[in-house]
C-alpha positions as CSV (number, residue, x, y, z in Angstrom):
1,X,0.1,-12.2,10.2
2,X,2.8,-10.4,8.8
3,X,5.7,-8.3,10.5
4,X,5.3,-4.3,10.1
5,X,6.9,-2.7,7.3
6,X,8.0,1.0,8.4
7,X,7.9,4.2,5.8
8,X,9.0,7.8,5.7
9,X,6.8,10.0,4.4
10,X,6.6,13.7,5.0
11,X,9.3,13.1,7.6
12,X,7.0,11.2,9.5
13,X,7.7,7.4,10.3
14,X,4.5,5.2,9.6
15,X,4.2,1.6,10.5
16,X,1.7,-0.8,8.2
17,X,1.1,-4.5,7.2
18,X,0.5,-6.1,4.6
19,X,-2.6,-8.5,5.0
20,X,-2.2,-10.3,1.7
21,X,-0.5,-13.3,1.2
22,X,1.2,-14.6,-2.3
23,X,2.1,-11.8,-3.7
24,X,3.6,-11.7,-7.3
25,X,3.8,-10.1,-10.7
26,X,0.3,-10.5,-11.8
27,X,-1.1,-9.4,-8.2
28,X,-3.8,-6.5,-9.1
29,X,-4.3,-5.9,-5.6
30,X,-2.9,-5.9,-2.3
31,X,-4.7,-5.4,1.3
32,X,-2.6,-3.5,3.9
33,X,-3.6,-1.9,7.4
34,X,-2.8,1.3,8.2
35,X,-3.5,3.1,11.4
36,X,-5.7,-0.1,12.3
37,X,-7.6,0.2,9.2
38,X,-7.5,-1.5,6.4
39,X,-7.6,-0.5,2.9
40,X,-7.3,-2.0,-0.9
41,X,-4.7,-0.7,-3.0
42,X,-5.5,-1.2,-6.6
43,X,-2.9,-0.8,-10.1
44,X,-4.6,1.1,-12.4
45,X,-4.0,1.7,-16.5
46,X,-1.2,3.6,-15.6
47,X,0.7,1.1,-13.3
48,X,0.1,3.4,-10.1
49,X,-1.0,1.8,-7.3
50,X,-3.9,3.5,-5.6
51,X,-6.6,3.5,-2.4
52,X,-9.4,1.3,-4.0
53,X,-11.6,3.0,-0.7
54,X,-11.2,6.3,0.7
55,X,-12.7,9.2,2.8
56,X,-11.8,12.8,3.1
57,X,-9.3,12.3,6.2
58,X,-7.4,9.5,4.2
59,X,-3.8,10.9,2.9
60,X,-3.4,9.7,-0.9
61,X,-0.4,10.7,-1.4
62,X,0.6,8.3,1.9
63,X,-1.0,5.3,0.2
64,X,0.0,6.0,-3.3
65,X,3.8,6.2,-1.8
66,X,3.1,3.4,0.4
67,X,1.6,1.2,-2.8
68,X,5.1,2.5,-4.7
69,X,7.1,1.1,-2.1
70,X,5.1,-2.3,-2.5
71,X,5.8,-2.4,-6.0
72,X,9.5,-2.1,-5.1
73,X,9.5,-4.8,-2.6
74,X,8.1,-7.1,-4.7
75,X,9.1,-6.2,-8.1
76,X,5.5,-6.1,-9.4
77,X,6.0,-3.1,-12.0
């Protein structure tokens, strides 16, 4: 299990994991849980890194910025 990674958003502190382990350059997708759920986050064609499953009360733009900040971290872009 790995520690919790904190981000800002909105002004709002959020707290997530990330559930997937070996993480690297040609990783396509990444499981994290958020708000003790989890969800896929996909790269697309365009390098963005997106919600492979969501519902209407999910906040994409909280995801996408979350999958950004992955990308970061691990230098996958």
């Amino acid at each position: 299990m790995s520690l919790p990674l904190r981000i800002t958003f909105d002004d709002i502190d959020y707290t997530y994991k990330v559930l997937s382990k070996g993480i690297n350059r040609e990783t396509t997708q990444i499981k994290i849980s958020l708000f003790s759920e989890e969800f896929t986050l996909i790269r697309n064609q365009l390098n963005d890194w997106v919600a492979e499953e969501t519902s209407i009360g999910d906040n994409q733009a909280l995801l996408k910025a979350i999958g950004r900040s992955l990308a970061s971290r691990y230098r996958l872009k």
